[in-house]
C-alpha positions in Angstrom: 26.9 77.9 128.7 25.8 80.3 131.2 22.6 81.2 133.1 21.1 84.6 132.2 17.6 85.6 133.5 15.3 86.9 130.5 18.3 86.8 128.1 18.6 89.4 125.6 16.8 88.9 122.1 19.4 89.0 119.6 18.8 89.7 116.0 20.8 87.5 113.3 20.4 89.3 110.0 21.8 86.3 107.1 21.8 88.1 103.4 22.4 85.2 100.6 22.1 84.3 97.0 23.3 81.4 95.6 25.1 80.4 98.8 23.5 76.7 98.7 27.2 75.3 99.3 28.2 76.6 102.4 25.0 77.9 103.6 24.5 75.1 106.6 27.6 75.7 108.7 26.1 78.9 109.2 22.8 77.5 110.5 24.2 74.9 112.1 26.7 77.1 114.3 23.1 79.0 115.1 21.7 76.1 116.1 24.0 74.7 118.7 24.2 78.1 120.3 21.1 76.8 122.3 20.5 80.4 122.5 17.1 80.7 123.5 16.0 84.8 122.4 16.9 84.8 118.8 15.7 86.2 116.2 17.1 84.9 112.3 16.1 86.5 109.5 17.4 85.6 105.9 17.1 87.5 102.8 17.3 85.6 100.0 18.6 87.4 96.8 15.9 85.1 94.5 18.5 82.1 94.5 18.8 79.9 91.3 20.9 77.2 93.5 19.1 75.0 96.1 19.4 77.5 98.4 15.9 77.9 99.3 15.9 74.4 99.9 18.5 74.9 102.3 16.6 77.9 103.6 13.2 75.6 104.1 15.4 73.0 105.9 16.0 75.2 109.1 12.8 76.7 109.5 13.1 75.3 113.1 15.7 78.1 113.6 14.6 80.7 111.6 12.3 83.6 112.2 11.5 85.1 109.2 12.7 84.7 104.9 12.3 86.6 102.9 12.9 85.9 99.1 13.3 89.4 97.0 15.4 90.9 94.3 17.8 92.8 95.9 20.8 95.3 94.4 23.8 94.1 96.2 24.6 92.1 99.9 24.2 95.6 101.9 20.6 96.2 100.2 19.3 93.0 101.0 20.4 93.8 104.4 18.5 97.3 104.4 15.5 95.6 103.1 15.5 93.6 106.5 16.0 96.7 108.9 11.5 97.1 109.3 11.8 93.0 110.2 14.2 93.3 113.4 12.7 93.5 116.9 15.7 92.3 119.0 17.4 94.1 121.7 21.1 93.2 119.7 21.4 93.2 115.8 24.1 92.1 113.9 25.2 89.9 110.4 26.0 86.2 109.7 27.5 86.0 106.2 25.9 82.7 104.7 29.5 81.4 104.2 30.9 81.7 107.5 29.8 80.4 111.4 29.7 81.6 115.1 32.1 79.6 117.0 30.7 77.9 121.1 28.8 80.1 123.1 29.3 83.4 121.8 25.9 84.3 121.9 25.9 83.6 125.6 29.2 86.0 126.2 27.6 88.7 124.2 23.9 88.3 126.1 26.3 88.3 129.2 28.4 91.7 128.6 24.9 93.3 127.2 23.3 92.5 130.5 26.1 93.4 132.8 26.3 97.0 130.9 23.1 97.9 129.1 24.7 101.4 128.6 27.1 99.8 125.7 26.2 100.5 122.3 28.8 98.1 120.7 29.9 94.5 121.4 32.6 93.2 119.6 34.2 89.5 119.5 37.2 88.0 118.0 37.5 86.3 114.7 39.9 84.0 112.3 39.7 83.9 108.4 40.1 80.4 107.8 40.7 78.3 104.3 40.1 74.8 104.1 42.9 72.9 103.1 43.4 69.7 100.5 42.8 67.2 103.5 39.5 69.1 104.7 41.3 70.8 107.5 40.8 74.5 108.6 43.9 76.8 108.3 43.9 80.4 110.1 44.7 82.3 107.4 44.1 85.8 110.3 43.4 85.6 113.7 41.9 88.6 115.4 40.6 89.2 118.9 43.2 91.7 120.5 41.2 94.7 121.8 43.9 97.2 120.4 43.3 95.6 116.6 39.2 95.2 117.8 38.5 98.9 118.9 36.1 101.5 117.1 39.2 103.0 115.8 39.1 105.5 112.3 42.9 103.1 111.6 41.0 99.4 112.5 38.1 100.5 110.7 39.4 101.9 107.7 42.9 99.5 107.4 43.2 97.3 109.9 40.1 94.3 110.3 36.7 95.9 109.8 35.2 92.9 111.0 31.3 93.7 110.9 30.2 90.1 111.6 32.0 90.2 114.9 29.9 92.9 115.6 26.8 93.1 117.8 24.9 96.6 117.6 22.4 97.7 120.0 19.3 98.6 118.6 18.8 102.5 120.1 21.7 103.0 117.9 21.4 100.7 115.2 17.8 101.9 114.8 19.9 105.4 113.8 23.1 104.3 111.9 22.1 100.8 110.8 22.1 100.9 107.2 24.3 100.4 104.6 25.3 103.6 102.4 24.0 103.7 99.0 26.1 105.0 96.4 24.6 104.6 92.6 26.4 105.3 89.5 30.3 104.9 88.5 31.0 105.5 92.0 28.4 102.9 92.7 30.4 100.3 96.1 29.6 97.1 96.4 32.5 95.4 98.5 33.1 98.0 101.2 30.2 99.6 102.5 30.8 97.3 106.2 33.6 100.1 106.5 31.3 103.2 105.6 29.1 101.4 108.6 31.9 101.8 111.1 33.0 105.0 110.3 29.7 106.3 111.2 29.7 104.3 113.9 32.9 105.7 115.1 31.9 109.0 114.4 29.0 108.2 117.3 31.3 108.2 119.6 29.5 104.9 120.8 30.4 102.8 124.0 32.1 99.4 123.3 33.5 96.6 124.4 35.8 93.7 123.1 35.4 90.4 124.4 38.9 88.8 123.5 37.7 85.5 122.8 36.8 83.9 119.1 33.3 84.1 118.1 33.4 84.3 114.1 34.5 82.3 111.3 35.2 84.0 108.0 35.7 81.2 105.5 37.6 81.7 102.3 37.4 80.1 99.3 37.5 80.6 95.8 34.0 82.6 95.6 34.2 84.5 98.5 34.0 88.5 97.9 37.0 90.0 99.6 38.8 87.0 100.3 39.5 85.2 97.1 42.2 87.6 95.9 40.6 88.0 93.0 42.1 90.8 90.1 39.0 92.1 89.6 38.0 92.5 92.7 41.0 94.1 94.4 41.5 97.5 91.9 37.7 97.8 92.8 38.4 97.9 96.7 41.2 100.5 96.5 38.5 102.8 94.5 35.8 102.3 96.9 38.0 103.2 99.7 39.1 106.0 97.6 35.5 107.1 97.2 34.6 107.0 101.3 38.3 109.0 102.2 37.2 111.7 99.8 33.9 111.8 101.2 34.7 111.9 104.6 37.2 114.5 104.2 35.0 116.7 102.4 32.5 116.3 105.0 34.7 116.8 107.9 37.1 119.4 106.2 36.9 121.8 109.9 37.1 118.5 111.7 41.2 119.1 112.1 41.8 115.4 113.3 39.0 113.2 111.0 40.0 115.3 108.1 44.0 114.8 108.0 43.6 111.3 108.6 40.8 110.8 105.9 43.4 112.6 103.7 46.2 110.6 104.7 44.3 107.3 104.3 43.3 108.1 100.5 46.8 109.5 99.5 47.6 105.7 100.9 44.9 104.2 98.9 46.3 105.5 95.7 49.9 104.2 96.2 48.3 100.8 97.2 46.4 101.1 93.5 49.5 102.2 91.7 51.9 99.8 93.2 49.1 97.1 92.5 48.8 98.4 88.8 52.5 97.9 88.2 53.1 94.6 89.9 49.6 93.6 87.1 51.7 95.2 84.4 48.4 97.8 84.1 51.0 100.6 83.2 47.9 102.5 81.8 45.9 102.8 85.2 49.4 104.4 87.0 48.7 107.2 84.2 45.3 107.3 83.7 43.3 110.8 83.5 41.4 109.1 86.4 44.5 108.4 88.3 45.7 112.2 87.7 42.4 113.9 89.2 42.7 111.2 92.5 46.2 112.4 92.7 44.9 116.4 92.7 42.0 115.3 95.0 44.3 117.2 98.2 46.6 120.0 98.5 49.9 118.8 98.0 48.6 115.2 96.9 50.7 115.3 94.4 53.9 115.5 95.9 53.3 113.2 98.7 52.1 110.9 96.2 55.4 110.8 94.3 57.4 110.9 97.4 55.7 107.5 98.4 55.7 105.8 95.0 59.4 106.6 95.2 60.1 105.0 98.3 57.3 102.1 98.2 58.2 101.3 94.4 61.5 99.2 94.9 59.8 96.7 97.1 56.7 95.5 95.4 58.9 95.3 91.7 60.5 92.9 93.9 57.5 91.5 95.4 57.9 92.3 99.2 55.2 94.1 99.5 53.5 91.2 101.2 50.4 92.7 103.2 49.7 95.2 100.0 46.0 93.4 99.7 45.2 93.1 103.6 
């Protein structure tokens, strides 16, 4: 633990609903921080579970609740933005847990450089195995795979609770995109949050060290490889390429790799569909006007099917869902 003079106050935003079960390793990893400027505020989603119970339990370490309808996990965080005051802001997901003294390393860097907009910390995605052990399942803390990078952001580890934001910018760009209707995302707007982030051109700094847990298990959002879930990623990330490139089409560099990423996206979605047997998505008239979003889509879209197609018929396409 180090000795900082008037730390900085750091903002912990913790969105939940019915997260009664795993809720406390989050609190508890807050707790012996012994940080002594925070600032916790949890959004509960009007919890059926004992959640609030939960909630009502750490009041010692928490700042402010809130209990409100909310239409998804980035709304509830939106509805928190008017509540934060700290100097630092970032996100605890109610299933996961800061690791030792990472508050302290991130007060530390903050204070050395008050000029950085963005400090980022290394994480794992860990599953808990039949004898109650954690296994990495990814372990991330390199700054190459860390940086504000369009390739990180958009395919690599987005990795938003390892983020800390510093309010003159987060004031700015700290919300989370809303997008209604049949294009409506739900599971990805952490990555529409970096790109404009990225697109910022922020200062930032990666402390190389592991200061987040991401736990998985079987109701987890992203991580619990569930069929349902997964077709729905590859068309959210669909959605933000195409909107990005239209937005940046006389922006040579963020256009051609917007482009690039959501002619990827679709062979992900079509290689998925096949090994799922869903023969009717790789034809669909939706899958047609993806595949005509671009000039020249098309081709390049055959071109990698061909070559991609082999391998995940024989399942060794291994990172496909990564």
């Amino acid at each position: 633990m180090q000795a900082l003079t008037n730390p900085p106050r750091i903002s912990i935003i913790i969105a939940v609903k019915n997260g009664a079960k795993h809720l406390q390793y989050a609190f508890d990893s807050i707790r012996n921080q012994q940080y002594p400027n925070l600032e916790i505020i949890v959004m509960d989603g009007l919890s059926t579970d004992n959640t609030l119970d939960i909630i009502n339990a750490n009041q010692d370490i928490i700042t402010i609740t809130k209990s409100q309808q909310d239409q998804s996990h980035g709304d509830a965080c939106n509805q928190a933005r008017e509540l934060v005051t700290g100097d630092m802001v970032t996100y605890c997901n109610a299933d996961d847990w800061y690791e030792n003294n990472i508050l302290w390393d991130i007060a530390s860097a903050y204070q050395q450089d008050p000029s950085l907009d963005v400090i980022t910390c290394g994480g794992r995605i860990a599953r808990e195995n039949a004898a109650g052990q954690l296994d990495d399942i990814l372990v991330f803390k390199k700054p190459e795979t860390l940086a504000l990078t369009l390739s990180n952001i958009c395919e690599g580890v987005s990795a938003i609770c390892c983020r800390f934001f510093t309010r003159r910018l987060w004031d700015k760009l700290g919300y989370y995109e809303k997008v209604t209707g049949k294009d409506k995302c739900h599971y990805t707007t952490d990555k529409e949050l970096l790109i404009r982030y990225y697109l910022a051109n922020p200062k930032a700094l990666v402390i190389s060290k592991i200061g987040y847990t991401y736990l998985s298990h079987a109701g987890s959002t992203t991580f619990a490889a569930d069929k349902n879930a997964t077709p729905r990623i590859y068309q959210e990330h669909l959605y933000w390429a195409k909107h990005y490139a239209e937005q940046y089409r006389d922006n040579g560099e963020i256009y051609r790799y917007m482009r690039a990423w959501y002619l990827k996206m679709l062979v992900k979605q079509v290689i998925y569909s096949i090994k799922n047997k869903n023969f009717g998505k790789v034809f669909s008239k939706d899958m047609l006007q993806q595949i005509k979003a671009f000039p020249f889509g098309f081709m390049q879209y055959l071109l990698t099917v061909w070559y991609w197609l082999p391998m995940s018929m024989y399942g060794n396409h291994k990172n496909i869902n990564r």
